[in-house]
MARVO-514825 format. One record per residue (C-alpha): x negated, z, y. Coordinates in steps of 0.5 Angstrom, whole numbers, padded with zeros to 4 digits, always signed. Example, Ala and Ser with C-alpha at 12.3 -4.5 7.8 and 13.67 -1.06 7.14 Angstrom:
BEGIN
-0025+0016-0009 -0027+0014-0002 
This chain:
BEGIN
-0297+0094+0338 -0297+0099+0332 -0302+0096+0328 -0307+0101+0330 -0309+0103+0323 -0316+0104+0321 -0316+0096+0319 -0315+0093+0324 -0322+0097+0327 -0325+0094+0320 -0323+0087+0323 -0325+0087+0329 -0333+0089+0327 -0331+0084+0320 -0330+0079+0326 -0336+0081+0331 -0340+0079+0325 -0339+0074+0323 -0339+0070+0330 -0332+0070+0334 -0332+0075+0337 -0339+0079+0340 -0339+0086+0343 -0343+0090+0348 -0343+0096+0349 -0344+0100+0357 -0347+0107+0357 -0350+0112+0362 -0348+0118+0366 -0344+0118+0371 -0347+0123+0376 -0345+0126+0383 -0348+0120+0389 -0352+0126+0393 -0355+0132+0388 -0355+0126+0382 -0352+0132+0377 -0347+0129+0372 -0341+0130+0372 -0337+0133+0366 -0331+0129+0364 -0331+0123+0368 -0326+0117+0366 -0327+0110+0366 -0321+0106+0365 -0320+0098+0365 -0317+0094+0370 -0311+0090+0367 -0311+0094+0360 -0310+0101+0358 -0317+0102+0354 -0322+0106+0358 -0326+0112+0355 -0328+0119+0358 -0335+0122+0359 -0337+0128+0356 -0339+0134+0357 -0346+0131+0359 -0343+0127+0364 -0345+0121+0359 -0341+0115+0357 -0339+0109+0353 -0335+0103+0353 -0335+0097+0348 -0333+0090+0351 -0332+0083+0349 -0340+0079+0351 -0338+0075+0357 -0333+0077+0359 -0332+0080+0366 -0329+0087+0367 -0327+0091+0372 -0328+0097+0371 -0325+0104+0375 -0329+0111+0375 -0325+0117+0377 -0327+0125+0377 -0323+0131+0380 -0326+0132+0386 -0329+0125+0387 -0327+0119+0391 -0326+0112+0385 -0330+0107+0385 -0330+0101+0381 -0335+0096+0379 -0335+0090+0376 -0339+0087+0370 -0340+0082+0366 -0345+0083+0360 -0349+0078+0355 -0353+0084+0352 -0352+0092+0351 -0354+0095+0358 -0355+0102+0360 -0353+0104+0367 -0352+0110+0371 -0345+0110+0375 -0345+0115+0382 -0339+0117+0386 -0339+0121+0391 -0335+0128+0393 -0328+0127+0396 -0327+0134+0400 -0320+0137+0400 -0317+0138+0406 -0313+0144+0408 -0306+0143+0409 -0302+0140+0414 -0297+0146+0415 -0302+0152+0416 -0298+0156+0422 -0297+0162+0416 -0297+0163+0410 -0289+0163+0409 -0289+0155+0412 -0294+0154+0406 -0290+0157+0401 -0284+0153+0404 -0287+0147+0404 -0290+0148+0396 -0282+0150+0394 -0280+0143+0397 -0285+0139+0394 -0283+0142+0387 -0276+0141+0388 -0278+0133+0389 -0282+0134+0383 -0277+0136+0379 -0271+0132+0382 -0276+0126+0380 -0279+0128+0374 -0270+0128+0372 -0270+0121+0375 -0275+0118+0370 -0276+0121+0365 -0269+0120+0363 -0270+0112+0363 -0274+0114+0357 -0272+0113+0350 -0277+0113+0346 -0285+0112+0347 -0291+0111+0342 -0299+0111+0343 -0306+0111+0341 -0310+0117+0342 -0317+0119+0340 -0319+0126+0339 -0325+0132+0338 -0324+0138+0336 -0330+0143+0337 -0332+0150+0334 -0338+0154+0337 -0341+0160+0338 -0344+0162+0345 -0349+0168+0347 -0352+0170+0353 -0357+0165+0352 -0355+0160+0347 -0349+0156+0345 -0349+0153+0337 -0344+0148+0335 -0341+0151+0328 -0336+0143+0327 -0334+0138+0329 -0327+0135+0328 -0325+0128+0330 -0319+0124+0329 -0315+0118+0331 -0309+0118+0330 -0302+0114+0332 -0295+0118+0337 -0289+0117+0338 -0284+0121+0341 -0276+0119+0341 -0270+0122+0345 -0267+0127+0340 -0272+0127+0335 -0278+0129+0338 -0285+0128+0336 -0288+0125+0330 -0296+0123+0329 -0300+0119+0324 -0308+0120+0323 -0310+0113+0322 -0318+0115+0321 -0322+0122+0321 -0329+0124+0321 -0332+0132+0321 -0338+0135+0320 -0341+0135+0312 -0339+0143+0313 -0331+0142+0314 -0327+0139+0307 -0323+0133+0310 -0317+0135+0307 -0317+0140+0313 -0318+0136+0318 -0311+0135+0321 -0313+0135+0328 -0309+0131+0334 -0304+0133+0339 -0298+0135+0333 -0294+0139+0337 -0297+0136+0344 -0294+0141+0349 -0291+0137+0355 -0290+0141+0362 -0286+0136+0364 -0280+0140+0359 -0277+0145+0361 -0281+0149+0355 -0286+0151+0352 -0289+0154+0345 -0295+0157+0345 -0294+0161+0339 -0288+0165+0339 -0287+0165+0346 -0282+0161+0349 -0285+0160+0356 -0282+0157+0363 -0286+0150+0365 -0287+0151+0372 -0282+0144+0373 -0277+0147+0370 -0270+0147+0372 -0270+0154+0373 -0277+0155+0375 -0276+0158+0382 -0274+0165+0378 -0281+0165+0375 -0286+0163+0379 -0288+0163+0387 -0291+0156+0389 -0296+0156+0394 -0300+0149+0399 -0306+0149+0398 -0309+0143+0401 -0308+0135+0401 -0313+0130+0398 -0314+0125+0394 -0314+0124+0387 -0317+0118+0383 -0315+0114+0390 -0308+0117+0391 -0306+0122+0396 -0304+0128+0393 -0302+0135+0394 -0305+0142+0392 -0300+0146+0389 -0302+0154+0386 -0298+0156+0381 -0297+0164+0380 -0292+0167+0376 -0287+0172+0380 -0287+0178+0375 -0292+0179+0371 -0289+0182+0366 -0286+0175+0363 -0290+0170+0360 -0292+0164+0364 -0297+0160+0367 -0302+0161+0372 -0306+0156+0375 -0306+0149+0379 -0302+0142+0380 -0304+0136+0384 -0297+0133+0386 -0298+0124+0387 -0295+0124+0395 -0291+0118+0394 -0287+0120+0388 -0287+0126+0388 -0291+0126+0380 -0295+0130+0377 -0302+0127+0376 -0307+0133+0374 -0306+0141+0372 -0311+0146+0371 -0306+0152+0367 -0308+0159+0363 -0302+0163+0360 -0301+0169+0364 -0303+0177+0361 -0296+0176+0359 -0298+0172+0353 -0302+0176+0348 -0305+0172+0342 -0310+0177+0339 -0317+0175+0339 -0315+0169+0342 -0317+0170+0350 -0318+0165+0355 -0314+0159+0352 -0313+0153+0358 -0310+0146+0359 -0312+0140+0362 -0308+0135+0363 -0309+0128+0366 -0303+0124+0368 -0303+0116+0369 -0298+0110+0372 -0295+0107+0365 -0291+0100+0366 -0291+0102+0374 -0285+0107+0372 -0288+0113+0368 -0293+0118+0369 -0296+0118+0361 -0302+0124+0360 -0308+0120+0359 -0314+0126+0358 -0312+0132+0356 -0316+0138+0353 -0315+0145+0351 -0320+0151+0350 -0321+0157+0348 -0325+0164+0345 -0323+0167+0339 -0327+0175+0342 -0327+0181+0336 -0330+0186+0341 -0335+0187+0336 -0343+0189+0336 -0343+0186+0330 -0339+0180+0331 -0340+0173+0336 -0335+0171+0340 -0333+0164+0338 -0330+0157+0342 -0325+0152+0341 -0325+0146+0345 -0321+0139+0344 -0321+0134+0348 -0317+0127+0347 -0316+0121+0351 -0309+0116+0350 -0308+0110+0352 -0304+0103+0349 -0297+0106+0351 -0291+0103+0349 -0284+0105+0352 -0278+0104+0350 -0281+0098+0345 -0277+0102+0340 -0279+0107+0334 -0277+0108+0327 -0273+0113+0325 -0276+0115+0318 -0283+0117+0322 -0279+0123+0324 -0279+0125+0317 -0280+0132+0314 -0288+0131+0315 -0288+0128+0322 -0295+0130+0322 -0299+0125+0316 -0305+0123+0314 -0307+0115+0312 -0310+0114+0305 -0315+0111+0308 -0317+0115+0313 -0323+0117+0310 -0325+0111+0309 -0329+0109+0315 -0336+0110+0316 -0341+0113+0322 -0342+0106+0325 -0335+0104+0326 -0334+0110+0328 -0338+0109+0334 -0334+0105+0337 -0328+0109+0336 -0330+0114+0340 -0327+0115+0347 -0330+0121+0348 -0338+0119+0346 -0342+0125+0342 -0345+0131+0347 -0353+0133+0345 -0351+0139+0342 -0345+0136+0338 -0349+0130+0335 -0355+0135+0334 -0349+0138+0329 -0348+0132+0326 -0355+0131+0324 -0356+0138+0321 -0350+0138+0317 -0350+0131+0314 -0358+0132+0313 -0355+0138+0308 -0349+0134+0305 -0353+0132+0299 -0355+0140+0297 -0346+0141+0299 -0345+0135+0293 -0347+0138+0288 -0343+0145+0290 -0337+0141+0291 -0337+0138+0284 -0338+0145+0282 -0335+0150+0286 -0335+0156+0281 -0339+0154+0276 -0343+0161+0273 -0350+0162+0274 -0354+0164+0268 -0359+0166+0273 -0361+0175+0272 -0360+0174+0280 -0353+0169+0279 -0351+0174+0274 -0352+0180+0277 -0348+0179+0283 -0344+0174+0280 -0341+0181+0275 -0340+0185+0282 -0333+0187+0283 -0330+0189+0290 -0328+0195+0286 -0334+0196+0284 -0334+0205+0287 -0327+0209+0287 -0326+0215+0287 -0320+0219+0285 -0317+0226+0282 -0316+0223+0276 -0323+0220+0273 -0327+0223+0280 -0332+0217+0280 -0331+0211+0278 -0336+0205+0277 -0333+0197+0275 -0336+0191+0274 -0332+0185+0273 -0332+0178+0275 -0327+0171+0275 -0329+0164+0272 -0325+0157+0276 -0325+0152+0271 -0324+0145+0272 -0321+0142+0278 -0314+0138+0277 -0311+0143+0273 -0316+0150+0275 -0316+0155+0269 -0318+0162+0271 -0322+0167+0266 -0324+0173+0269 -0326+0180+0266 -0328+0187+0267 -0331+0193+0265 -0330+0200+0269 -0333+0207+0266 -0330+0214+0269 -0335+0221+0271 -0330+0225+0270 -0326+0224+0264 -0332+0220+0260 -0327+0214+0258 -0328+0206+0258 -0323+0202+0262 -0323+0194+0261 -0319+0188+0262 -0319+0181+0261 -0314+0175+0261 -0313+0168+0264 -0309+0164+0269 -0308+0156+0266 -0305+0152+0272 -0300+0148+0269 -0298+0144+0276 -0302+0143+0283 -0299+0140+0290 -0305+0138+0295 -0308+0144+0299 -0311+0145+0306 -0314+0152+0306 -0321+0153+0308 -0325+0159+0307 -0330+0163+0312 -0335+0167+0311 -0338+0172+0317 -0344+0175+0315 -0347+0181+0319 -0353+0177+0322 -0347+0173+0326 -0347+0167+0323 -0341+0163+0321 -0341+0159+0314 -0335+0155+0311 -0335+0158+0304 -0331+0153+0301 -0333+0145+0301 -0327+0142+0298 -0321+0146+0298 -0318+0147+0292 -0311+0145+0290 -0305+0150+0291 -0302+0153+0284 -0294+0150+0284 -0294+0154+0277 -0298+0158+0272 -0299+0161+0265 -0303+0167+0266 -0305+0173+0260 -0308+0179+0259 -0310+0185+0255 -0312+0191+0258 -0314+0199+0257 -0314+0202+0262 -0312+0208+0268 -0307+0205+0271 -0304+0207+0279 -0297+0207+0279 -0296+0207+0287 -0299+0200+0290 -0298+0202+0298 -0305+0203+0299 -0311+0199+0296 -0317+0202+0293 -0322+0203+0298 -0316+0207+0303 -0314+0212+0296 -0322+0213+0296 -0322+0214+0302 -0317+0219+0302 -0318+0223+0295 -0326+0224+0297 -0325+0226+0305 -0318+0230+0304 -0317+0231+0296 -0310+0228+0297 -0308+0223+0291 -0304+0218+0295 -0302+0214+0287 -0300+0217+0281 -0304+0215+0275 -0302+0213+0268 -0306+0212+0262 -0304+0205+0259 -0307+0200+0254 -0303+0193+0252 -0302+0186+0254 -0297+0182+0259 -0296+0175+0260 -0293+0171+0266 -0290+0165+0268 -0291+0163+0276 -0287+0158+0280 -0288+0157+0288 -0286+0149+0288 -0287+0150+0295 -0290+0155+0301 -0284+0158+0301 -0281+0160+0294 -0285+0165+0289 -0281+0166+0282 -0285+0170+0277 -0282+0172+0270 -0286+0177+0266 -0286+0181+0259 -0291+0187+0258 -0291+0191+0252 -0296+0198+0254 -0297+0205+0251 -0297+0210+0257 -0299+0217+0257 -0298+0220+0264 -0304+0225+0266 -0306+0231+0270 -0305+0230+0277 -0307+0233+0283 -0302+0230+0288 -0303+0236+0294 -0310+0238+0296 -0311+0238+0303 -0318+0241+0307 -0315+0241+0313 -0309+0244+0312 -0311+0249+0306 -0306+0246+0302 -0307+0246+0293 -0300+0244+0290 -0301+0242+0284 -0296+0238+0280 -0298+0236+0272 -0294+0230+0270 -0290+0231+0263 -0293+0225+0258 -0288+0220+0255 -0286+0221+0248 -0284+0215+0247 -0289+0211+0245 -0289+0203+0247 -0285+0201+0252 -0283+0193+0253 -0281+0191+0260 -0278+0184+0263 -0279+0184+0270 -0276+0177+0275 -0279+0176+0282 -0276+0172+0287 -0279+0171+0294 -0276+0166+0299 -0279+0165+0307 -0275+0161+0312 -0274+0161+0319 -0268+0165+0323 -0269+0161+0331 -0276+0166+0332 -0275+0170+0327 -0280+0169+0322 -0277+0171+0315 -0279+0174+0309 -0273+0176+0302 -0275+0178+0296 -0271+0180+0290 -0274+0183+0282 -0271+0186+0276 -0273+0190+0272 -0271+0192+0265 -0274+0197+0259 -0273+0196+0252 -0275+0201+0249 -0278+0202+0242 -0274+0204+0236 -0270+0212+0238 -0274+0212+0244 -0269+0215+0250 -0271+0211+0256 -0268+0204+0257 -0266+0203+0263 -0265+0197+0268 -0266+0196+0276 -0266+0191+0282 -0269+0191+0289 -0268+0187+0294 -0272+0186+0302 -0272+0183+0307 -0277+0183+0312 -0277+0180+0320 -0282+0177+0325 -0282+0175+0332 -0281+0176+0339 -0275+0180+0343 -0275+0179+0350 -0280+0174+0350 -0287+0179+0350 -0287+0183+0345 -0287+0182+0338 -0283+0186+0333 -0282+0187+0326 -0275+0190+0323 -0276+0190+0315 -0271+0193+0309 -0270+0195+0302 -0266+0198+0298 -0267+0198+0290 -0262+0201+0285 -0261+0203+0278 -0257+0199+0275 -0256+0202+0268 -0260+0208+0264 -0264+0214+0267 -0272+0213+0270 -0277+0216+0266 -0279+0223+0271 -0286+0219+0272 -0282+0215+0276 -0278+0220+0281 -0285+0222+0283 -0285+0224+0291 -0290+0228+0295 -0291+0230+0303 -0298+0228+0306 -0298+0230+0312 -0305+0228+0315 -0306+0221+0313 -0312+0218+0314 -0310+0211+0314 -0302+0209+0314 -0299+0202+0313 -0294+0199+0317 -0290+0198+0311 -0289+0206+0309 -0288+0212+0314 -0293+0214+0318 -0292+0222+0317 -0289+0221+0310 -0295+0217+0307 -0294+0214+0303 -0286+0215+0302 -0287+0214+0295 -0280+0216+0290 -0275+0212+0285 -0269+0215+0285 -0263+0212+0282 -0262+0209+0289 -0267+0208+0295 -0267+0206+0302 -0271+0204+0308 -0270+0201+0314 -0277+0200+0318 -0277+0197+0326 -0284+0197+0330 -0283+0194+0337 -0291+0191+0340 -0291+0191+0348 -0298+0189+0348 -0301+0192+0355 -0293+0191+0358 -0293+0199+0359 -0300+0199+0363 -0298+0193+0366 -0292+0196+0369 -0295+0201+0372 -0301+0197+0375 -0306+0200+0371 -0312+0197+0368 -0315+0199+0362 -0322+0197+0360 -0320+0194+0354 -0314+0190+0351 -0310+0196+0349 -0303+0195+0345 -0298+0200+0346 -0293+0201+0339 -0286+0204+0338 -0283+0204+0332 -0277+0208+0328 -0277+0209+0321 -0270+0212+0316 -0270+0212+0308 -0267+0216+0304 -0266+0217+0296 -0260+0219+0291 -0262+0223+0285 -0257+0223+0280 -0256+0231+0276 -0259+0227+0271 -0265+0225+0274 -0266+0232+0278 -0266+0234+0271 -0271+0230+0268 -0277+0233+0273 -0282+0237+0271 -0282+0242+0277 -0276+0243+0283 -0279+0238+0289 -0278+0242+0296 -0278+0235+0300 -0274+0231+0296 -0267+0230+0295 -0262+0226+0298 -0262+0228+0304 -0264+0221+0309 -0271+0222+0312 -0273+0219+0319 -0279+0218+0324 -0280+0215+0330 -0287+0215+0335 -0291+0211+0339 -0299+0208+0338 -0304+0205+0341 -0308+0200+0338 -0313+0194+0339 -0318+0199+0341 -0324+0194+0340 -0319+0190+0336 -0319+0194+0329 -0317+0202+0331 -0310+0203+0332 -0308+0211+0332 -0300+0213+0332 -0297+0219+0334 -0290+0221+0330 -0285+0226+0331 -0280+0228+0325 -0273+0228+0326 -0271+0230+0319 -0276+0235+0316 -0276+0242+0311 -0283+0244+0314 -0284+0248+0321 -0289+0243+0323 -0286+0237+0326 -0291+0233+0330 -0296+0229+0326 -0302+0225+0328 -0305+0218+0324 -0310+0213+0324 -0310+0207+0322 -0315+0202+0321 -0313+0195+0322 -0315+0188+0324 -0309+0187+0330 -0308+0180+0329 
C-alpha cells in the first residue's frame, strides 16, 4: 500500500496505452437542484474504495474510471442532502450532478439558552471520552494525499492568480514519532522554481490533539482535555451531513485574551465524532499582515473504526494597509485518501528531514497530471497556467543566466546603479556612488563586484573591489519577490541558486569608512540632513582584507579575517541639533601609528530553546601593530539573543552582550560615545533615548528586553481601534568600565560617560498601517535635566 510513487502513475497510463486497461474520464458540475448554481467543494467518493475527488471552486469535477466497469458513486456537500449514481462508461462523458439543499433544524432542547449550552458541553464531554477511545487503538497511520496551493491578488472588482503550486505527496504518522511526509510528484506554475515547491500537509494540524501550533502560539484544541477552561460551546441545531444525522456546535473562546479558535463543529450523533469544522484563530493570535487565516477540514469513516481527515484546506490574506501595496491570498486545498492504519511504518522515515522530495518528482509531464488531480483546476487557475507556461521559454533563457551583464547603455546604466547611490554626512556632505556585482557560474558562484563614490564636501575619490569565490554549496529553497509601485507581484528569482557553505572573498579599498554599524546608510542620511546629528564616526582608511566563510548548515556561521589598513581619523561633528539648539563638536585625535594589522574570528550559532528562538554569537579581535606603534590590543564579545511567546500571546524578545578587553589599550577612536536625544528612527537593538548606545571601553554590557502585547491592553479594555494597533514595553540596562588608562587617552572629558550603568524603560505603539511605530521613554539614569524623550521608528512589524 506504499508503492504510490510517481512510477506507479506512469504504469498505469504506460498500461492504458497499450491495451490492459482503458480509462474514461466523468466530468461536470455539481449544481444545487433548484437555483442550478454550482456548488463549491463538493466531494465525490467511490463506493467500496477510498478514491474519490472534490469539486472545485467552480463547482466543477473530474473522476477517472476504469472503461466498463460499473460504479457507485456518492456525492456529498455541506449543507446538502448525498446522493448516489451509478455508472458504467465506455467513453469519456460530461454531466452535470444535482443535490438538493438539507435545511438544518433548531435543536431539539430550545426551552433556554442555558438548556443548549448544557447540552453542547455534554455532547463535547462524549466527544472527547470517545476521541480517547479511538484514538488510542491507533499505532501508526499512513495515506496518499493530493494537494494545491494558491497565491493571488483581489481587488474590489478583479481577482488575478500570481502561482499555482501542486504536489502529491505520501504521510505517515506513527505513535511517538510524529509526523513524516514524502512529495512523490509536483507541478507549479513556470514562474515559481521547482526547488521551492514543498507544498503538502507538513505540520498538518490535527483538532483532535490536545494542541495546536500556529506559529508561536500553542492553542488549546477545542477537544481537548482541558477545553472546558477555555472555551463555552453552544447547540446550534441538529441535521445532516453527507447522510448522517449530526449536531451543530459553536465553539467560542471564553477570554478573549488567550489564543483560541472560534468557529463551528458537526459532531456525528451516533458516535459522537467529529465529521466536519469550520475554525478561525481568535484576535488573541497575532500574525502580522496575516488576517483572516481559516481551517476546513472533512473527516471520513476508516475501516469502519477511525474518523480520518478526508478535505481539508487552509486560506488566508496576507494585508499590508498600504495604498500602494495589494492585499494577497492564500489557499490550499487537499483531499486524502487510501488510508493504512496500523499496517505498520518504518522508523527511518521519521529521519531528521521528515519532509523530502523524490528524485523524480519533477519528472511528470502535464498530461499525467491530469489525472492526478483530485482537485480539477478552477478557470482562473488554468488561465495562469497557460499565461506562465506560454512564458517559459523567454523565463530559460534568464534562468540559464541569471546574472549575466548586460552591455547595453540601459543594462549598464542601471546595472552600475548602487542602493548607495546618495548619502549624506557631516564628513564628506554629499556623497554619489555607483557600484554593482557580478554572479558567475552556478555550481561554485563567484561574486565580483565593484564601486566607485565621490564626496562634495571633501573633493576625494573612494573605491572598492573585491570577490567572494564559493568553495562549497548545499542545495537552496529561496525565492526572491519583487513588489513594484504598480502592485503588481513578480518572482524575481527563477532558479534558486544555491547556498554558499564556505568561501574566499577578498577586497581592496579606499575609502571613508564609518565606525559605527547600528544604523544603515539611509537612517544616518536621514538624520545628518534633517537634525546635523552624526550617528557613526568616520575614518579614512585604504588597504586590503581577506575572508574565509563557513556556514556548513543554517544555523552555524564562522568566519576568520585578516585586514591590513591605514587609518586617519577625521574631523567630526558628533552633536548638532536644530531641535534642541545643540553644537557640540568633538575633533578626533589621528592615529600616529600608521598600518594597523587585525585578525578577527566570528561565530554564530542559532538553536532552539522550547519556544524560544535563539541566536549566540562570539568574535576576537586582535591588533597587531607595526613595528614601534603603541597599540596592540585584543577583545572578545559575546551575545545572545531570544525570541519567542511568554504567556502564550505576546512575543518577547530578551538580548545580551558583553565584550571586553583581554589585553592592551583601545585606540581613543574606539572609546567614542555621545548622547542623541531626538533620534529620528531607533532600532530595537540600541537605546531608544540613547541612540545609538555607541561606546567601547575596556568592559561593555547591555542587557535588552521588549515585551509586544499585540492589541492585548485595547482588548482588555474592550476597546476597538481602527487599526491593528501593537502596544510594546521594553527596559533597557548598559553600562561601560573605563580604565584610567582609557580615560586618559581621550582627546576631551566626555560628560555622559563613565562607568556608571545607564537604563531606559517606556512603552510603544506600533503597526499603525503596518510600517510606523512610535516609542516613548523614560531615563532612569541620567546627568541632563530632561528625562522624558520621544522616538519614532519606522519599521516593517513582521
Amino acid at each position: 500500500m506504499r508503492i504510490r510513487v510517481v512510477v506507479w502513475f506512469a504504469l498505469l497510463f504506460a498500461s492504458a496505452s497499450n491495451g490492459w486497461t482503458q480509462s474514461v474520464t466523468l466530468s461536470g458540475t455539481v449544481r444545487e437542484h433548484e437555483s442550478k448554481e454550482a456548488i463549491p467543494g463538493a466531494s465525490l467518493g467511490l463506493i467500496g474504495t477510498s478514491r474519490g475527488a472534490k469539486a472545485n471552486r467552480d463547482g466543477h469535477y473530474r473522476l477517472l474510471l476504469d472503461a466498463g466497469k460499473d460504479y457507485y458513486i456518492r456525492i456529498t456537500a455541506i449543507g446538502y442532502k448525498p446522493d448516489t449514481i451509478e455508472v458504467a462508461l465506455v467513453h469519456d462523458e460530461s454531466r452535470d450532478l444535482e443535490l438538493a439543499v438539507s435545511p438544518l433544524g433548531g435543536a431539539t432542547i430550545t426551552i433556554s439558552a442555558e438548556d443548549s449550552r448544557k447540552e453542547a458541553r455534554r455532547i463535547m464531554h462524549k466527544v472527547i471520552d470517545m476521541k480517547d477511545a479511538w484514538q488510542s487503538q491507533i499505532h501508526d497511520y499512513q495515506f496518499h494525499v493530493y494537494s494545491r496551493g494558491d497565491l493571488r491578488v483581489k481587488s474590489d472588482t478583479s481577482s488575478q492568480v500570481l502561482a499555482v503550486l501542486e504536489s502529491v505527496a505520501n504521510g505517515y504518522w506513527k505513535r511517538g514519532l510524529g509526523y513524516a511526509e514524502r512529495i512523490t510528484a509536483r507541478k507549479e506554475t513556470a514562474d515559481i522554481p521547482a526547488d521551492v515547491n514543498r507544498i503538502a500537509l507538513f505540520d498538518v494540524e490535527n483538532f483532535y490533539n490536545d494542541r495546536l501550533q500556529i506559529e508561536e502560539y500553542s492553542i488549546v484544541s477545542p477537544v481537548a482535555h482541558d477545553a472546558f477552561d477555555r472555551y463555552d460551546y453552544d447547540l446550534l441545531g441538529e441535521g445532516e451531513l453527507n447522510g448522517s444525522p449530526v449536531y451543530k456546535i459553536s465553539v467560542e473562546p471564553r477570554n478573549a485574551l488567550f489564543p483560541a479558535f472560534s468557529g463551528t463543529l458537526w459532531i456525528d450523533k451516533a458516535d459522537y465524532t467529529i465529521a466536519y469544522l469550520e475554525l478561525s484563530p481568535n484576535d488573541a493570535v497575532q500574525l502580522g499582515p496575516v488576517k483572516n487565516v481559516a481551517f476546513e477540514q472533512t473527516f471520513s469513516f476508516v475501516d469502519n473504526k477511525f474518523w480520518m481527515p478526508s478535505d481539508m484546506s487552509f486560506s488566508c490574506a496576507i494585508k499590508f494597509e498600504l495604498p500602494i501595496v495589494p492585499n494577497f491570498y492564500l489557499s490550499q486545498s487537499a483531499t486524502l485518501d487510501n488510508y493504512v492504519v496500523n499496517g505498520g511504518v518504518a522508523d527511518s522515515l521519521f529521519a531528521s528531514d521528515r519532509h523530502t522530495v523524490a528524485a523524480s518528482a519533477d519528472s511528470v509531464d502535464s498530461l499525467h497530471w491530469v489525472a492526478m488531480r483530485t482537485i480539477p483546476l478552477a478557470r482562473d487557475e488554468d488561465t495562469a497556467y497557460r499565461l506562465f507556461d506560454s512564458l517559459a521559454v523567454a523565463f530559460d533563457s534568464l534562468r540559464n543566466h541569471p546574472s549575466a551583464p548586460s552591455l547595453t547603455p540601459m543594462g549598464l546604466l542601471f546595472g552600475l546603479v548602487s542602493t548607495d547611490l546618495y548619502q549624506y554626512n557631516r564628513v564628506e556632505g554629499s556623497r554619489f556612488e555607483l557600484g554593482h556585482s557580478w554572479d558567475f557560474f552556478e555550481t561554485l558562484p563567484l561574486t565580483v563586484s565593484t564601486s566607485v563614490g565621490y564626496g562634495i564636501g571633501d573633493a576625494h575619490w573612494k573605491y572598492s573591489a573585491g570577490f567572494e569565490q564559493a568553495l562549497t554549496t548545499r542545495p537552496s529553497d529561496g525565492l526572491t519577490i519583487n513588489i513594484p509601485i504598480t502592485g503588481d507581484l513578480h518572482f524575481t528569482s527563477f532558479k534558486s541558486p544555491p547556498d554558499v557553505s564556505s568561501s574566499i572573498s577578498g577586497n581592496i579599498y579606499d575609502e571613508y569608512v564609518s565606525r559605527s554599524d547600528a544604523y544603515d546608510p539611509i537612517v544616518n542620511t536621514l538624520t545628518a540632513l534633517l537634525l546635523h546629528n552624526d550617528y557613526p564616526d568616520y575614518f579614512h582608511a585604504h588597504g586590503f582584507e581577506i575572508e574565509y566563510k563557513l556556514t556548513p548548515d543554517k544555523h552555524f556561521t564562522g568566519s576568520l579575517a585578516f585586514k591590513n589598513e591605514v587609518e586617519q581619523s577625521l574631523s567630526n561633528v558628533t552633536d548638532f541639533s536644530l531641535l534642541l539648539t545643540r553644537n557640540n563638536f568633538r575633533i578626533n585625535p589621528p592615529i600616529e601609528d600608521g598600518r594597523l594589522h587585525e585578525l578577527a574570528a566570528n561565530v554564530r550559532e542559532k538553536f532552539d530553546l522550547g519556544f524560544w528562538k535563539s541566536t549566540t554569537s562570539a568574535r576576537l579581535n586582535y591588533s597587531m601593530p607595526a613595528i614601534g606603534s603603541q597599540f596592540s590590543y585584543m577583545t572578545a564579545g559575546v551575545k545572545l539573543s531570544l525570541e519567542g511567546k511568554l504567556g502564550g500571546w505576546g512575543k518577547a524578545w530578551l538580548s545580551g552582550s558583553y565584550e571586553s578587553l583581554l589585553n592592551g589599550a583601545l585606540p581613543s577612536q574606539s572609546l567614542f560615545f555621545f548622547d542623541a536625544r531626538d533620534a529620528v528612527i531607533a532600532p530595537r537593538s540600541v537605546f531608544r533615548t540613547m541612540s545609538p548606545f555607541e561606546f567601547q571601553g575596556d568592559r561593555a554590557w547591555s542587557v535588552m528586553f521588549e515585551q509586544n502585547f499585540y492589541d492585548l491592553p485595547t482588548r482588555a479594555l474592550g476597546i476597538t481601534m481602527p487599526m491593528d494597533i501593537h502596544w510594546f514595553g521594553f527596559a533597557n540596562v548598559a553600562g561601560v568600565t573605563l580604565s584610567d588608562s582609557s580615560m586618559h587617552q581621550l582627546a576631551m572629558p566626555i560628560q555622559t560617560l563613565g562607568n556608571k550603568p545607564f537604563a531606559e524603560a517606556g512603552f510603544g505603539i506600533g503597526n499603525i498601517w503596518n510600517v510606523i511605530r512610535f516609542d516613548a521613554a523614560w531615563r532612569l539614569t541620567h546627568r541632563l535635566q530632561h528625562n522624558f524623550f520621544v522616538t519614532g521608528t519606522l519599521v516593517l512589524s513582521f
